[in-house]
C-alpha positions as CSV (number, residue, x, y, z in Angstrom):
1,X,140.6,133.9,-72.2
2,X,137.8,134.5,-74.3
3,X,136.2,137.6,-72.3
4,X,139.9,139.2,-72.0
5,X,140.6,139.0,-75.5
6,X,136.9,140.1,-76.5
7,X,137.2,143.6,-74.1
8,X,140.7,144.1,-75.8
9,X,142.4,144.1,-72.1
10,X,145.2,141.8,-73.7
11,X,145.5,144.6,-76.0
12,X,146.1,147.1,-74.1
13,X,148.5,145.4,-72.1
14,X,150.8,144.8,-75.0
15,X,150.3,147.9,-76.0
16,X,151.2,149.3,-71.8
17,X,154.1,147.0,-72.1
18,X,155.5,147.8,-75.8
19,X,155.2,151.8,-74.2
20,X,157.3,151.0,-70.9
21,X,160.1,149.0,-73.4
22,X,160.0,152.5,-75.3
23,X,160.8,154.4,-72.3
24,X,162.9,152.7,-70.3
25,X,165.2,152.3,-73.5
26,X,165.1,156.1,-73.7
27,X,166.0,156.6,-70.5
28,X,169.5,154.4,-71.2
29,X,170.0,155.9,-74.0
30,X,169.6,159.5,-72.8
31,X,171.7,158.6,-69.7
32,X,174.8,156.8,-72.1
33,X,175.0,159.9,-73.7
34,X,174.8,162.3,-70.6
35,X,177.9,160.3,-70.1
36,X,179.5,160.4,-73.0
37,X,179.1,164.5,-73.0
38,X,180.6,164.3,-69.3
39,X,183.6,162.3,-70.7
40,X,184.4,164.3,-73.7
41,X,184.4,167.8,-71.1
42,X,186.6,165.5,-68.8
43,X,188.8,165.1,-71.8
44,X,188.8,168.5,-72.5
45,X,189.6,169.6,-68.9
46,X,192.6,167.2,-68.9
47,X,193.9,168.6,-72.2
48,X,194.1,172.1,-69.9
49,X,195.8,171.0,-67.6
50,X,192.8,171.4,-64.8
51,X,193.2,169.4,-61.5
52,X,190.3,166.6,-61.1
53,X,189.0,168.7,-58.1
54,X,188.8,171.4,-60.5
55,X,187.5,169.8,-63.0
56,X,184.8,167.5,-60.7
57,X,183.3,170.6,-59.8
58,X,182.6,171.9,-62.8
59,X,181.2,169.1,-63.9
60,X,179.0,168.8,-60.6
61,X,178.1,172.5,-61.4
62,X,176.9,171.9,-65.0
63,X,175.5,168.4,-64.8
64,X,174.3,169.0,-61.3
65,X,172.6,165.0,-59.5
66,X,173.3,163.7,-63.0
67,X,176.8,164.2,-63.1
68,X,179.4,161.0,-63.3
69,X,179.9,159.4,-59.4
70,X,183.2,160.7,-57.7
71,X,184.5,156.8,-58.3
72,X,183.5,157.2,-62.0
73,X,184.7,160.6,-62.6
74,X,188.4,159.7,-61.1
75,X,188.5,156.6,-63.2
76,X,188.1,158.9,-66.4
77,X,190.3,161.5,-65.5
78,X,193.1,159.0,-64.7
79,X,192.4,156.8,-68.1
80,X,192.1,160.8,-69.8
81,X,195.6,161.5,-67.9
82,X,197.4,158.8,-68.8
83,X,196.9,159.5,-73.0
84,X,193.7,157.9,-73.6
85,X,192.3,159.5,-76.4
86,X,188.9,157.5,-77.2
87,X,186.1,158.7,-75.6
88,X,184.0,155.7,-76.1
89,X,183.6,153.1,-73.7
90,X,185.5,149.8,-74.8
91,X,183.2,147.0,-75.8
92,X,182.5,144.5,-73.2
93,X,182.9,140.6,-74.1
94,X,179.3,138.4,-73.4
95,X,179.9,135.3,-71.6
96,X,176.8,133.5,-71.8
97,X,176.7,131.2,-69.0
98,X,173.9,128.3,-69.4
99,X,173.4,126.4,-66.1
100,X,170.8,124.1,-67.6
101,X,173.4,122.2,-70.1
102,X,173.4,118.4,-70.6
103,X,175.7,117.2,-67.7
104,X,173.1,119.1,-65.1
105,X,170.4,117.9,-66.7
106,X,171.8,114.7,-66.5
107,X,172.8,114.8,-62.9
108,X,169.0,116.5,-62.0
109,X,167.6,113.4,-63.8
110,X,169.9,111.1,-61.7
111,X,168.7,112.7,-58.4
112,X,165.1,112.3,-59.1
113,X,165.6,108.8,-60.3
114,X,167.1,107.8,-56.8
115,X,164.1,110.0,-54.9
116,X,161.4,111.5,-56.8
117,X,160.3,113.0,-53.5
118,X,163.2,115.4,-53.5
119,X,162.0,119.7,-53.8
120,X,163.3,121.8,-55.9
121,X,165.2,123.7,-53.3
122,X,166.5,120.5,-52.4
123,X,167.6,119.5,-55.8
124,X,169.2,123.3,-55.6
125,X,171.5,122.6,-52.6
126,X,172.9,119.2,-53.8
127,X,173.8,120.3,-57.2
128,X,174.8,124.0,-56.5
129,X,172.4,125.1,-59.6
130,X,170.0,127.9,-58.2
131,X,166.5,127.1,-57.4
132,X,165.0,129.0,-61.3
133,X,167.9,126.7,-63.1
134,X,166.6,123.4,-61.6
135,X,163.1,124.4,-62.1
136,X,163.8,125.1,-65.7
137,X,165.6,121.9,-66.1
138,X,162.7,119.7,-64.4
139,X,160.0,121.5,-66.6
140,X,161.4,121.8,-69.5
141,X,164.1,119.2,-70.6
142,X,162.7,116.6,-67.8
143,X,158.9,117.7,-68.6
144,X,157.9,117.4,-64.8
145,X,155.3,119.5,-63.9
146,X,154.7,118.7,-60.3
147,X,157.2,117.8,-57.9
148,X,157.4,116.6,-54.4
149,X,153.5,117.7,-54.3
C-alpha cells in the first residue's frame, strides 16, 4: 500500500473518480432539464390546441434523438390535456427496503447453526434473500469471513 500511496496512484484515482461523479451528474442534470423544456413546449402546444401528432413532430424536429420517447411524450400530452398545469414532475416517495433486518439475520444464523457447510447461494435459495444480502448478513452482522471453503 505503501508504494501506491508514495507514486500518488491512490491520488489520482480519487481524483479520476471525484471527475466521473462530476460528469455523470451533469449529464442528469442537463438531461432533466432537456425534459423539462420539452414539457413546458408540450404545454404550450396543448394550450393551441395542436394535435399530439402535431405537436410530436415538432418536438422530434427541434429536439431531434433527444427528444421525449413516443410513450413519454403521449403520457404528457394527455396529463397536459386533461388541465394539468404543473410542469414539474411530482415527487416520488423512497421506500427503503433493508433485506438484511434482524429476523433474517436471525433465520441466516439459524441455518448455519444447523449446517455450517451450507454456500452462500444456498443460504440464498432457502431464505429467498439474494445471494449480496446473505453475504452482507454473514460478513457483517454474523462476522464470517469464510464459508463453506
Amino acid at each position: 500500500m505503501s508504494i501506491l500511496v508514495s507514486t500518488g496512484l491512490v491520488e489520482s484515482v480519487v481524483r479520476y473518480c471525484c471527475l466521473c461523479m462530476v460528469v455523470f451528474y451533469n449529464l442528469v442534470t442537463f438531461a432533466m432539464q432537456e425534459n423539462i423544456e420539452q414539457w413546458y413546449a408540450i404545454k404550450f402546444f396543448v394550450k393551441l390546441n395542436k394535435s399530439a401528432t402535431e405537436t410530436f413532430a415538432s418536438l422530434t424536429e427541434a429536439y431531434g434523438d433527444a427528444t421525449l420517447s413516443r410513450t413519454m411524450f403521449f403520457k404528457w400530452y394527455k396529463t397536459y390535456k386533461e388541465g394539468r398545469e404543473n410542469v414539474e414532475d411530482d415527487p416520488r416517495s423512497v421506500k427503503i427496503i433493508s433485506s438484511t433486518n434482524d429476523q433474517n439475520v436471525e433465520v441466516v444464523r439459524a441455518l448455519m447453526a444447523t449446517d455450517c457447510r451450507l454456500s452462500v447461494r444456498m443460504i440464498a435459495e432457502e431464505t429467498g434473500l439474494d445471494r449480496n444480502a446473505v453475504h452482507r448478513i454473514l460478513t457483517d452482522h454474523l462476522h464470517m469471513r469464510t464459508i463453506c471453503a
